[in-house]
C-alpha positions in Angstrom: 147.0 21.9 133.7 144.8 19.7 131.0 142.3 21.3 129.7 139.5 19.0 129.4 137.1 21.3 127.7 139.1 20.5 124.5 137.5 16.7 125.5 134.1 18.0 125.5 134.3 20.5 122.6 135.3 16.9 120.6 131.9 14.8 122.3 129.1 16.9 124.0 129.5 18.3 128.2 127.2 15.8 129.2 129.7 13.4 128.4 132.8 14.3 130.3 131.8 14.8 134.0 134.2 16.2 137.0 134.6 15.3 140.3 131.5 17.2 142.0 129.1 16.9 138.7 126.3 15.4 138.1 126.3 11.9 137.4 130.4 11.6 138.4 129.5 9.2 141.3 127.0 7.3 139.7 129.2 6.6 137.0 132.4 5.5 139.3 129.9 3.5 141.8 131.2 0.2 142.4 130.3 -2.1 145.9 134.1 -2.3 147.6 135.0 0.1 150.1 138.5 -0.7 149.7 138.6 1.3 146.1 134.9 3.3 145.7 136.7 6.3 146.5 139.4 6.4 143.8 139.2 9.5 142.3 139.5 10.0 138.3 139.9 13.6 137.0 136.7 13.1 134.7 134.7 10.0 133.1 134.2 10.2 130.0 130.7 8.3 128.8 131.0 7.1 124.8 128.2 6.5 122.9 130.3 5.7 120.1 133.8 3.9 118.5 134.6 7.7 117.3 133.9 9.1 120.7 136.3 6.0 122.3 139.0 6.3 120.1 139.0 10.8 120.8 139.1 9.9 124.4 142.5 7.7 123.8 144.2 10.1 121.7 143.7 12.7 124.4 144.7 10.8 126.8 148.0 10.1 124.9 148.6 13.2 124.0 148.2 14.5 127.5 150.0 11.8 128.9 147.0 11.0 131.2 146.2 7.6 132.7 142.8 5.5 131.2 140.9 2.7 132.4 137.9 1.1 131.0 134.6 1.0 132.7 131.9 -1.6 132.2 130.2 -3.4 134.7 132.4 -2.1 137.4 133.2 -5.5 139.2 136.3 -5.7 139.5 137.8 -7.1 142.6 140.7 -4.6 142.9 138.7 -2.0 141.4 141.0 -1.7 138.1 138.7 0.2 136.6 139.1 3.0 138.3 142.2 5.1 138.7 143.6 8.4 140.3 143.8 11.8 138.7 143.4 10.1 134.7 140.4 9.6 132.6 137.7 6.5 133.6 136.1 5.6 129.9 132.5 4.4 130.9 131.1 2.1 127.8 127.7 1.7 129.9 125.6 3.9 126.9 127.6 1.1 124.2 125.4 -1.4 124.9 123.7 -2.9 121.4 123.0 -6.7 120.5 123.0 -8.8 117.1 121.8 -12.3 117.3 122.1 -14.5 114.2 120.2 -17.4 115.1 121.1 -19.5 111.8 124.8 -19.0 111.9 124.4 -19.3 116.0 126.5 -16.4 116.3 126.1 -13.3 118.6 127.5 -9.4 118.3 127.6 -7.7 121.3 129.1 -4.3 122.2 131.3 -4.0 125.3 129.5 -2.0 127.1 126.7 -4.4 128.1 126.1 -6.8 131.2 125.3 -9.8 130.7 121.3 -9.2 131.8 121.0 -6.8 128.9 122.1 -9.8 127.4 120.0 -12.6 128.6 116.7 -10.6 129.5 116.4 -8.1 126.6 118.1 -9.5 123.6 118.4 -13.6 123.8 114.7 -14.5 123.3 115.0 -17.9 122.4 116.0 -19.9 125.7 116.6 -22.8 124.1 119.7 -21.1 123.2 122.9 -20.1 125.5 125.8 -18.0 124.9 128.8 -18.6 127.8 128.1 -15.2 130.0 128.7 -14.3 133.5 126.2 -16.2 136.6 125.9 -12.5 138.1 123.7 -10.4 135.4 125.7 -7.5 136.1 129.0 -8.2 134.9 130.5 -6.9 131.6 130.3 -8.8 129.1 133.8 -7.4 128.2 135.4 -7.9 131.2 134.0 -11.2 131.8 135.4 -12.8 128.6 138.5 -11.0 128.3 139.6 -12.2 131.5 138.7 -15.9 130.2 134.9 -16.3 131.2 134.0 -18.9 133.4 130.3 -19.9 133.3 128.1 -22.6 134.7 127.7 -24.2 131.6 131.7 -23.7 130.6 131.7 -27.5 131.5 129.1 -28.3 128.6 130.5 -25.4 126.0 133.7 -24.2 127.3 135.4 -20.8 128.8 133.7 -17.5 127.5 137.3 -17.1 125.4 137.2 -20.1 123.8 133.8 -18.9 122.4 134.7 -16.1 120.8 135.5 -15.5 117.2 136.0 -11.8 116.3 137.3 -8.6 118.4 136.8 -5.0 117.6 139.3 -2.3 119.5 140.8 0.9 119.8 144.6 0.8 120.6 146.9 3.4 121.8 147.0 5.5 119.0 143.5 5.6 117.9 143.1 3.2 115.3 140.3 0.7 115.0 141.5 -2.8 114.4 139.2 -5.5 113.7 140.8 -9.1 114.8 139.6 -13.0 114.5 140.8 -16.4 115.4 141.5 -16.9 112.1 143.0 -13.9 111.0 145.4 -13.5 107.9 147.8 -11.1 109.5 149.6 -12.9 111.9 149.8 -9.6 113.8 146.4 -9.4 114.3 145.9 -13.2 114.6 148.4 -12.7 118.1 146.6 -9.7 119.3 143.4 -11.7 119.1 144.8 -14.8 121.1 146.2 -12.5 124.0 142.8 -10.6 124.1 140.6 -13.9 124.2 141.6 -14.5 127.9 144.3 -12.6 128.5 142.7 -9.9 130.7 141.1 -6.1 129.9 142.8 -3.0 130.2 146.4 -4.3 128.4 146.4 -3.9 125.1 143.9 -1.6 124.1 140.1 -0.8 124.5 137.8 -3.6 123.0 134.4 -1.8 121.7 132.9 -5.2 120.4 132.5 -8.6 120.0 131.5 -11.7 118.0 130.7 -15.1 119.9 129.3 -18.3 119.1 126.1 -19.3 120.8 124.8 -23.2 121.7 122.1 -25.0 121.8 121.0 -26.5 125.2 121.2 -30.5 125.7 116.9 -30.4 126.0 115.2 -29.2 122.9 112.8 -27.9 125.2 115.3 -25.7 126.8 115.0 -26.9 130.8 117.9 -27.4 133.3 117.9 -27.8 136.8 118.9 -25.3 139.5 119.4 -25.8 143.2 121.2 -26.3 146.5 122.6 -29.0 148.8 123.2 -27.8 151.6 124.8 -29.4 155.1 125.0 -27.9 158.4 128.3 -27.9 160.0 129.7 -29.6 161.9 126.7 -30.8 163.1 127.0 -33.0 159.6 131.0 -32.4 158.6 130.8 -36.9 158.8 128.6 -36.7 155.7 129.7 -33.4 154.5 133.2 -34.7 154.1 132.2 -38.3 152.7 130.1 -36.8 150.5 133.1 -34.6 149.1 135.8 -37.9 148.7 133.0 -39.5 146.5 132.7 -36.3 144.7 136.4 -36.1 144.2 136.6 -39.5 143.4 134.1 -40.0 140.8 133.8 -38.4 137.3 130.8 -36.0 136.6 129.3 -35.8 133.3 129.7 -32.5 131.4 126.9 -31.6 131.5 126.9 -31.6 135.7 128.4 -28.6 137.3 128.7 -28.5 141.1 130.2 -25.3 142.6 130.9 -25.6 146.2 130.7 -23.1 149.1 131.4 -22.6 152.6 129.8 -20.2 154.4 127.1 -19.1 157.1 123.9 -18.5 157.4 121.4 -16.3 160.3 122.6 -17.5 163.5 125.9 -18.0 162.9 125.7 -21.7 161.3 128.1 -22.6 159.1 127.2 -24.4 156.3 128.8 -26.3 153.2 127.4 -27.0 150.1 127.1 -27.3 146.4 125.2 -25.0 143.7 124.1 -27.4 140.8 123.6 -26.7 137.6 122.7 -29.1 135.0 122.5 -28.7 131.7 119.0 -31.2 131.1 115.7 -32.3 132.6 114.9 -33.0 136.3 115.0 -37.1 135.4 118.6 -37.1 134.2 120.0 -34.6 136.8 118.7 -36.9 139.9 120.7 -39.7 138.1 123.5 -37.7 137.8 123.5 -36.6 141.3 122.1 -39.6 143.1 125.4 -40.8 144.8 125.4 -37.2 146.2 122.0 -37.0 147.6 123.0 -40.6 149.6 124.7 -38.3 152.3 121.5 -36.5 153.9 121.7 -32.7 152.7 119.5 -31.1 155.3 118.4 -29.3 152.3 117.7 -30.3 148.7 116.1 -27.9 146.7 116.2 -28.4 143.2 113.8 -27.1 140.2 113.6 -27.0 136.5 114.0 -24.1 134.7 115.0 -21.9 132.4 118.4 -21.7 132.5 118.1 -17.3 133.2 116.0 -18.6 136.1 118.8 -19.1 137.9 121.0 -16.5 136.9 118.0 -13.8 138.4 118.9 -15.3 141.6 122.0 -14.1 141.6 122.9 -10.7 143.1 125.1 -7.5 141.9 126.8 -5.1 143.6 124.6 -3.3 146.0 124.9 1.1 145.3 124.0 0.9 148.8 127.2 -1.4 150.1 129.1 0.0 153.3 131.7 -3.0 153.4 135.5 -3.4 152.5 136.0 -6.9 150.6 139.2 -9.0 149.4 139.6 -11.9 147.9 141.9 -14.5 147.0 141.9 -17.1 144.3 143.7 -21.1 143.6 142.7 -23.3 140.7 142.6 -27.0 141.9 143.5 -30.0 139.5 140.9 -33.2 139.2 141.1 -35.3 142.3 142.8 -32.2 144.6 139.8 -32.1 146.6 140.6 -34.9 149.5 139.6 -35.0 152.6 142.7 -33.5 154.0 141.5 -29.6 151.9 138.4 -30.6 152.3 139.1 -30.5 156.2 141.3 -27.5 155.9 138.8 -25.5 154.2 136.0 -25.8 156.7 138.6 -24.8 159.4 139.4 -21.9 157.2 136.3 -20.5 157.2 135.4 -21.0 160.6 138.4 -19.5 161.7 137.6 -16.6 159.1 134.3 -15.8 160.3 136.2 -14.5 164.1 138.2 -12.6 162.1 135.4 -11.1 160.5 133.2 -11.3 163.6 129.7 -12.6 161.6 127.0 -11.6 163.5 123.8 -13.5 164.0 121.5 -11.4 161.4 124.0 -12.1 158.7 122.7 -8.8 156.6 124.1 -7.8 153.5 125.9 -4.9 154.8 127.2 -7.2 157.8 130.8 -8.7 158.1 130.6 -12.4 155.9 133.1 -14.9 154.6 133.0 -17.6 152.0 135.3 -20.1 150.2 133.8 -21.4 147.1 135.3 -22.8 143.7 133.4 -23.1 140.3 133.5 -26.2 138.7 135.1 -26.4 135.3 136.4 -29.3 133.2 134.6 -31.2 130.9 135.3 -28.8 127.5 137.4 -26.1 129.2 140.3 -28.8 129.6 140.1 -30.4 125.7 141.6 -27.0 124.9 145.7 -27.0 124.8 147.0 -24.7 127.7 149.1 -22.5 125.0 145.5 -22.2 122.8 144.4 -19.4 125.2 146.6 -17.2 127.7 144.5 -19.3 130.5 147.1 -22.2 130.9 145.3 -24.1 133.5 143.8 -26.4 131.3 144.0 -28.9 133.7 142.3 -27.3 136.3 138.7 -28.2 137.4 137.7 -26.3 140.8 138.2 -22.6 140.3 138.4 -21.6 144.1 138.0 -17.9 145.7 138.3 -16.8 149.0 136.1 -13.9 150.0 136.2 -11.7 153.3 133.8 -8.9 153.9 133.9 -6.4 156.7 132.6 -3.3 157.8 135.1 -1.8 159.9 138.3 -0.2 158.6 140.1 -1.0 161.7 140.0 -4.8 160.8 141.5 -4.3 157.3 145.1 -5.0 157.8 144.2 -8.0 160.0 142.0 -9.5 157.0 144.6 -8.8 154.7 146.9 -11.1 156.9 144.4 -13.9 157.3 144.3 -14.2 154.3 147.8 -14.3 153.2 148.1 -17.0 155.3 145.2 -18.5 153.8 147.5 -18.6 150.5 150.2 -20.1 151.9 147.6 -23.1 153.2 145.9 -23.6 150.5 148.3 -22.9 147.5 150.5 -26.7 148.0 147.3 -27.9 146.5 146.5 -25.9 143.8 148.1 -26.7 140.2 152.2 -26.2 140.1 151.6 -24.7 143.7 150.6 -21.2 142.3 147.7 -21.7 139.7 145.1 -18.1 140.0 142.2 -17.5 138.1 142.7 -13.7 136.7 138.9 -12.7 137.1 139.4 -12.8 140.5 142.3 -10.6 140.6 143.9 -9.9 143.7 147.3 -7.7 144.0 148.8 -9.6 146.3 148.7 -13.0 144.8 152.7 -14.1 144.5 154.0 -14.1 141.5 150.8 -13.0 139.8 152.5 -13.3 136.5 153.0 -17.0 136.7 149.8 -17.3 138.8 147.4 -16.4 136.1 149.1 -16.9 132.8 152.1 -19.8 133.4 154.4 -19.8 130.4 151.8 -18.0 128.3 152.9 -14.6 129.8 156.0 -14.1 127.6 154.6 -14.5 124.6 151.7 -11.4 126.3 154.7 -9.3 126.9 155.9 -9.5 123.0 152.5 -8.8 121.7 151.7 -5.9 124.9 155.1 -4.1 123.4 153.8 -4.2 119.8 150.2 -3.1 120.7 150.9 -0.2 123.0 154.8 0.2 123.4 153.8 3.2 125.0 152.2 1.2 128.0 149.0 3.6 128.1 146.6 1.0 129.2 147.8 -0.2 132.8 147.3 -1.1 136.0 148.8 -2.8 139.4 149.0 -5.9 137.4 148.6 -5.3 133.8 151.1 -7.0 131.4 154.3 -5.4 131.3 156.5 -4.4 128.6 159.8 -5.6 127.1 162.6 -3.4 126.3 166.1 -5.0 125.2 164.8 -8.2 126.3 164.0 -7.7 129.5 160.9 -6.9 131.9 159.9 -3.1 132.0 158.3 -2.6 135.6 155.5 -0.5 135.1 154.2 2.0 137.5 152.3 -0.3 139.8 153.0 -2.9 141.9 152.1 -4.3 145.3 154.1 -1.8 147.3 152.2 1.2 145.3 149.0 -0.4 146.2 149.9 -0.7 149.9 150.8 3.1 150.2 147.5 3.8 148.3 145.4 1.8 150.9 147.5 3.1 154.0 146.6 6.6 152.6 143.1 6.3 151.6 141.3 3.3 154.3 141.4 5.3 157.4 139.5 7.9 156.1 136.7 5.8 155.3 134.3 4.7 157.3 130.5 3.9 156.8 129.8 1.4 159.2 127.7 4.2 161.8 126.4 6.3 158.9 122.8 5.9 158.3 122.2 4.4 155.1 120.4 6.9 152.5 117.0 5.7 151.5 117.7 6.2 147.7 120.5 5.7 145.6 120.4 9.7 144.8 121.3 10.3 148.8 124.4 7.5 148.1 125.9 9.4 145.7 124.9 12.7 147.6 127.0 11.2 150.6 130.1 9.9 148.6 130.5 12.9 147.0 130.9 15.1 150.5 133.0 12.3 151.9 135.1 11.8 148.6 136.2 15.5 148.9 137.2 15.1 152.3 139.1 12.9 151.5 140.9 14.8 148.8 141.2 17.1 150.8 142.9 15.1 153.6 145.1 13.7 151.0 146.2 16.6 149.4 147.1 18.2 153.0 149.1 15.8 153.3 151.3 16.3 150.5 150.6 13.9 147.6 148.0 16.4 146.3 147.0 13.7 143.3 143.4 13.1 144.9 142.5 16.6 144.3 142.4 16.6 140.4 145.0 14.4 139.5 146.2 17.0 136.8 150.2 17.7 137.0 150.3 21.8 136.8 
């Protein structure tokens, strides 16, 4: 049996909570059903580099599984994990802005609207972070970083300059681009883009900042939106010319498919351009000749629109899944185009939308961000992101409410990916920070021919493969692939075991997030319980006696 009071004799009690304490849920909260009741042993909340690098060695030396914390949105929940240690960085959340060298320090334990709303004063100036304000900054970046303005200033990895982390055995190493050890100079190119949770944990980081194409600091934000199908004819037109003509970089039109109250489906495109109102309407004026039934554009700060965007709700009572393809420049013809309008509208039966369209009610989306411009001047071996080439990062999003429907949501969408992935880049281009377990081939999916050259540097940085998950780089051993625990066929036993006990969708909702974690805590030892009776016993505490 561990004994984690040796953990808190090292930090303080109120930093290493149990299953059943105080602050445990709150601190494991994240919005998908599908993973929300993973059960840790204990988080552990640093307030400090010392108090990370304790937490690893324990974990070592008790040969106990750790993941790393932050915002908490990942899509497969990867940070999270049964019976080991969860190491929150939420309380690591300081901020250094250098506005002369145009360079920003920023601890990995913030989101990005600590970022944006407390520390960047000066919106003139931008630094390549997350559209949602309540990713981690970590996360975000280390997974490549794609941004509304990537197009303008490029991926969120190609931004940064220095990394600070912790690796397996507890040292602090300090890495740049331009490193002198060529050690260190590796371990900083497979960080920058090559996903969290591999090769150690990163505590900080230096990026460069920009300045904004208007010296007063304005973009525009907005919507076109069509009805469908009552407009598919100009919908789809609009698209070809869109596919067929060249945007400036400073353009970025993310599209989406979805519904609305009443069950209308809609397409349309987010824009966001960096400049004034004059220049975006010429920029978008071959666009606006197809009769959006909406238009709603403004000028703004450029955090303007980033407060429009939502995080994960405390509150949520849905499962979610998603699936991701990264499209090449022209991919989007009619023929996809067509396909993914019937994909939604075949997604939203399997769903079954309703006509309120609530947050907690079942939904569905395709959508790619729009990429290009200065993300594809970069050489596809520069970064462990390969798909230089690409320009429509597209995701696939189902949300339901009924554990009944998960397997048959999990189907559709496999299908989805055998649809939709002839069109995407070598037939099997993914974008990592939308991870999803049961992408094919996720190795070659995310990284391409990068991911050798990850699994040297992985086997020098932590040979010992303590920081893992289902698809976490794996080692090499007498030159050949080591399997790690994981896998696709462990996650299907986990979700067989663990969905059927969960159910929210009749609960009443508590009014405060206090009663949330009041009620996930009753129904997360249930489920231990449940799981224990029936003889894997790992939900209870995780601990090997």
């Amino acid at each position: 049996m561990v004994d984690f009071k040796i953990l808190s004799s090292t930090l303080s009690d109120d930093q290493v909570l149990a299953k059943g304490q105080k602050g445990y849920e709150e601190a494991i909260n994240i919005g998908n059903l599908m993973y929300r009741y993973t059960t840790p042993a204990v988080v552990v909340k640093a307030k400090s580099v010392n108090d990370v690098r304790s937490t690893v060695v324990f974990a070592r030396d008790n040969k106990l599984r750790i993941t790393v914390k932050n915002g908490g949105h990942s899509y497969m929940g990867y940070c999270l994990n049964e019976g080991g240690i969860v190491l929150d960085l939420s309380l690591m959340n300081t901020c250094h802005i250098d506005y002369k060298k145009m360079l920003i320090d920023m601890d990995a334990g913030l989101v990005w609207k600590d970022v944006y709303y407390k520390y960047l004063e000066d919106k003139r100036n931008i630094v390549i972070g997350g559209q949602c304000p309540w990713v981690g900054v970590s996360g975000f970046t280390l997974g490549a970083g794609l941004s509304p303005f990537s197009r303008s200033y490029g991926l969120g990895c190609d931004n940064l300059l220095e990394m600070t982390i912790v690796t397996w055995e507890g040292e602090v190493v300090k890495v740049s681009r331009e490193d002198k050890d060529p050690e260190k100079r590796e371990l900083f190119w497979a960080l920058a883009g090559g996903g969290g949770g591999n090769f150690g944990v990163t505590v900080s980081m230096t990026s460069r900042m920009h300045k904004l194409r208007d010296h007063k600091g304005r973009v525009v934000c907005g919507q076109l939106i069509w009805n469908l199908p009552q407009q598919k004819e100009d919908f789809e037109k609009m698209m070809n010319v869109f596919n067929t003509t060249k945007c400036p970089d400073e353009l970025t039109l993310d599209a989406l498919w979805s519904h609305t109250k009443g069950k209308q489906l809609t397409g349309g495109m987010t824009v966001i351009y960096n400049g004034a109102m004059g220049k975006a309407q010429d920029a978008l004026k071959n666009l606006l000749a197809f009769n959006p039934s909406v238009i709603n554009l403004e000028e703004m700060e450029w955090t303007g629109w980033v407060h429009k965007s939502e995080g994960w709700d405390p509150k949520s009572k849905v499962f979610h899944h998603h699936a991701s393809f990264i499209f090449a420049e022209g991919a989007i013809t009619p023929e996809l185009t067509t396909k993914i309008s019937d994909i939604v509208e075949e997604a939203t039966k399997v769903v079954g939308i309703t006509d309120d369209n609530l947050p907690n009610s079942p939904k569905c989306h395709v959508l790619w961000d729009h990429i290009g411009g200065e993300t594809e001047k970069v050489g596809s071996d520069e970064t462990p992101f390969p798909w230089r080439q690409g320009h429509y990062v597209s995701n696939i999003k189902m949300q339901w409410n009924c554990r009944s429907k998960t397997r048959e949501v999990l189907d559709f969408i496999k299908q989805c990916q055998e649809e939709l992935l002839p069109y995407a880049i070598e037939q099997k281009a993914a974008y990592l920070n939308y991870i999803d377990v049961t992408t094919k081939d996720w190795q070659q999916a995310y990284y391409g021919n990068n991911y050798r050259r990850l699994q040297e540097i992985k086997t020098k940085w932590d040979p010992e493969n303590l920081f893992w998950n289902w698809q976490s780089i794996e080692l090499i051993k007498d030159g050949k692939t080591v399997p790690h625990p994981g896998g696709i066929k462990k996650w299907e036993e986990w979700w067989k075991r663990y969905v059927p006990l969960i159910d929210l969708k009749d609960e009443c909702s508590p009014k405060t997030e206090e009663g949330v974690y009041e009620r996930d805590a009753k129904l997360r030892e249930e489920i231990c319980k449940n799981v224990s009776q029936n003889g894997t016993g790992k939900a209870s505490n995780g601990i090997k006696k």
